[in-house]
C-alpha positions in Angstrom: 94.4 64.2 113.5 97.4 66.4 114.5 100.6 66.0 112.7 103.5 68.4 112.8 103.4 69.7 109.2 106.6 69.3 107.1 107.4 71.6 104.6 107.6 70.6 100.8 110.2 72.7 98.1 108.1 73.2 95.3 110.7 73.9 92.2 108.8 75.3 89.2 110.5 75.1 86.1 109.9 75.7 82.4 111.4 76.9 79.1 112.1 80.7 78.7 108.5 82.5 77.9 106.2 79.6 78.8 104.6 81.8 81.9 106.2 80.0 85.2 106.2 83.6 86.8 103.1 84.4 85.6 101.6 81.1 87.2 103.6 81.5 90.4 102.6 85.2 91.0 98.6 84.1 90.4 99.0 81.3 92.5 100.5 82.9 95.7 97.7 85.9 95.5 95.6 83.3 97.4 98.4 81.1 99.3 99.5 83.4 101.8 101.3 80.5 103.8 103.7 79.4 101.0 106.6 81.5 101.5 108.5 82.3 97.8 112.3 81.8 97.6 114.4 85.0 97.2 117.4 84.7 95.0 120.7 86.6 95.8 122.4 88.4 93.1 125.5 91.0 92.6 123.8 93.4 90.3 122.8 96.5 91.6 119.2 97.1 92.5 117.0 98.9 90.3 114.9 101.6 91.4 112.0 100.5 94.2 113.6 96.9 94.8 114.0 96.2 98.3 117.0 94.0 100.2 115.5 90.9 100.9 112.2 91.0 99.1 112.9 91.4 95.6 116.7 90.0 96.3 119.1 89.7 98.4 121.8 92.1 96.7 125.1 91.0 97.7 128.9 92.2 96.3 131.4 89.2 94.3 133.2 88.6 97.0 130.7 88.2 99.6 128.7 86.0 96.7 132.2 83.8 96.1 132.6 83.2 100.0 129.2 81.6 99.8 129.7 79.3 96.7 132.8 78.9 98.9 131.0 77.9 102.0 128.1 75.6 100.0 125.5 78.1 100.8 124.0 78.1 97.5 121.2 75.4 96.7 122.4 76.2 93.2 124.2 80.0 91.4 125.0 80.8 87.3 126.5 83.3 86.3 124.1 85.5 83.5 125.6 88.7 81.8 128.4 89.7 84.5 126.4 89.4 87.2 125.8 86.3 89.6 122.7 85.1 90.7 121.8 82.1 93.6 119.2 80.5 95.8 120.3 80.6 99.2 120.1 77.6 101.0 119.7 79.3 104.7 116.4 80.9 103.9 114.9 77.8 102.3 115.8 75.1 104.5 114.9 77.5 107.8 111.5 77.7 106.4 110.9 73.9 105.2 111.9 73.1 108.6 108.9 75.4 110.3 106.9 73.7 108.4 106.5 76.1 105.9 105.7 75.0 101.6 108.5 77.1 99.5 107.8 78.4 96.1 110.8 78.1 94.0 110.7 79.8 90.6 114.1 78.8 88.5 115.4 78.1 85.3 116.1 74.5 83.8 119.8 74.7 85.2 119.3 75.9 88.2 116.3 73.1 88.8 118.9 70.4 88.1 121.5 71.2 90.5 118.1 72.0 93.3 117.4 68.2 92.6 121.0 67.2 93.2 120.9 69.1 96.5 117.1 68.8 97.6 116.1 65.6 96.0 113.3 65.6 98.2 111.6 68.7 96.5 108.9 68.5 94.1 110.1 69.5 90.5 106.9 70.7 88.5 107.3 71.5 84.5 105.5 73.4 83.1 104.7 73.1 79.2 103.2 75.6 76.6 100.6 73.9 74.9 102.8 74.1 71.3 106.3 75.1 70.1 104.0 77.0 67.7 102.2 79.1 70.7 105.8 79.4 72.6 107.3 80.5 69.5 104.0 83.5 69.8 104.8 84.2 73.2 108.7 85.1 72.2 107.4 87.1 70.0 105.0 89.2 71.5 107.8 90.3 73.2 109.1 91.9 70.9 112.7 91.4 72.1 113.9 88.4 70.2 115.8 88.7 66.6 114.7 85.9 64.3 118.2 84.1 65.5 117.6 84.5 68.6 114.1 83.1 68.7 115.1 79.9 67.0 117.7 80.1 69.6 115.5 79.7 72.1 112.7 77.3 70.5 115.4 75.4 70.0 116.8 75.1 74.0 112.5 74.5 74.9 112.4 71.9 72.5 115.5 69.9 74.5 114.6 70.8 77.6 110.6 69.5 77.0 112.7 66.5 76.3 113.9 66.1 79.1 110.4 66.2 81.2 111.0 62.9 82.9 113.3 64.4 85.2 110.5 66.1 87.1 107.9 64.8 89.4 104.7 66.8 87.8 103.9 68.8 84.6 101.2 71.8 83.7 100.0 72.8 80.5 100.0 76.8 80.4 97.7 77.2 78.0 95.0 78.8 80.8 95.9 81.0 83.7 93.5 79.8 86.0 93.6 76.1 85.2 97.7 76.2 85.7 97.1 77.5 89.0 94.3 75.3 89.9 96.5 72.2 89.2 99.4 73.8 90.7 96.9 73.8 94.2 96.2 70.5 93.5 99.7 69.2 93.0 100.6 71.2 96.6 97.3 69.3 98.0 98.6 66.4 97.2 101.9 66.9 98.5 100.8 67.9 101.7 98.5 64.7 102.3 101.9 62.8 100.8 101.4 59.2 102.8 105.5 58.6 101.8 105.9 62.3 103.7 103.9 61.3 107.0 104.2 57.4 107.2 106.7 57.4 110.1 104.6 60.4 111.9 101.0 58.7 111.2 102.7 54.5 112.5 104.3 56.0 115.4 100.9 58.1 116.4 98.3 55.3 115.6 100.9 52.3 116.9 101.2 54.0 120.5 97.3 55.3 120.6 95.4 53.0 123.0 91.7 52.1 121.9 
């Protein structure tokens, strides 16, 4: 049975260090189809980044114009420099039918879900404070302040889990991504997505 495929926004979300990009970047080595979201920023680019595949770089102004014109499906600003999803890109793509990868902090996931409330928000979850607080670490980044800092920030926004449609446990590569294809799978055969498409096929259909 032919449908015309819809396209799902598939938010992935997480506290700082838990592996979200790590998951994302396995998961798309063997999902060609699923396009992945570009953010817009105004920092300059670093060596080797391309316009409109690493970001799209833009200047304030032009950035302000489009927080102006709601063409953000969400923006912060980090450090001096702005950062945003735009909303062209990602809608233009749902609508060919196409699944979008979106790879975004807690924030930015909330105000998505205000927008798009139609996406699919997955968490994903390190399999201890203990292991998170290892991760942080291993970095090698973090003073002692700031990693209790940050534990801290996971441990409220693990709280806050029921805001989200799915959850993963990162606590192995491949079994994250293997439940990330299965959440997608699942979304695609959605019977809430298609139930108009599949009544209005199956209701006109002579037998």
């Amino acid at each position: 049975m032919e449908l015309k495929k819809q396209g799902n926004l598939i938010v992935i979300c997480g506290p700082s260090a838990v592996g979200k990009g790590t998951i994302c970047k396995e998961f798309l080595k063997t999902n060609k189809d699923i396009k992945l979201s570009v953010s817009a920023t105004t920092r300059k680019p670093r060596e080797g980044e391309i316009n409109g595949v690493n970001y799209y770089f833009l200047d304030k102004e032009d950035f302000l114009n489009k927080i102006e014109n709601d063409e953000f499906l969400e923006y912060a600003t980090v450090y001096d420099n702005c950062y945003g999803t735009p909303k062209g890109p990602v809608l233009e793509n749902l609508k060919q039918g196409y699944d979008v990868l979106l790879e975004i902090d807690i924030q930015g996931a909330m105000q998505v879900k205000e927008k798009y409330p139609k996406g699919v928000f997955v968490f994903i979850l390190p399999p201890t404070l203990k292991e998170l607080e290892n991760r942080i670490r291993n970095r090698g980044t973090e003073s002692k302040e700031d990693m209790e800092k940050r534990l801290g920030c996971a441990q409220d926004e693990i709280l806050q889990v029921e805001k989200y449609d799915y959850f993963i446990v990162n606590d192995d590569l491949v079994e994250a991504t293997k439940k990330l294809n299965a959440i997608i799978l699942a979304e695609q055969n959605s019977v809430k997505k298609y139930k108009k498409n599949i009544i209005d096929k199956f209701s006109k259909e002579e037998f």
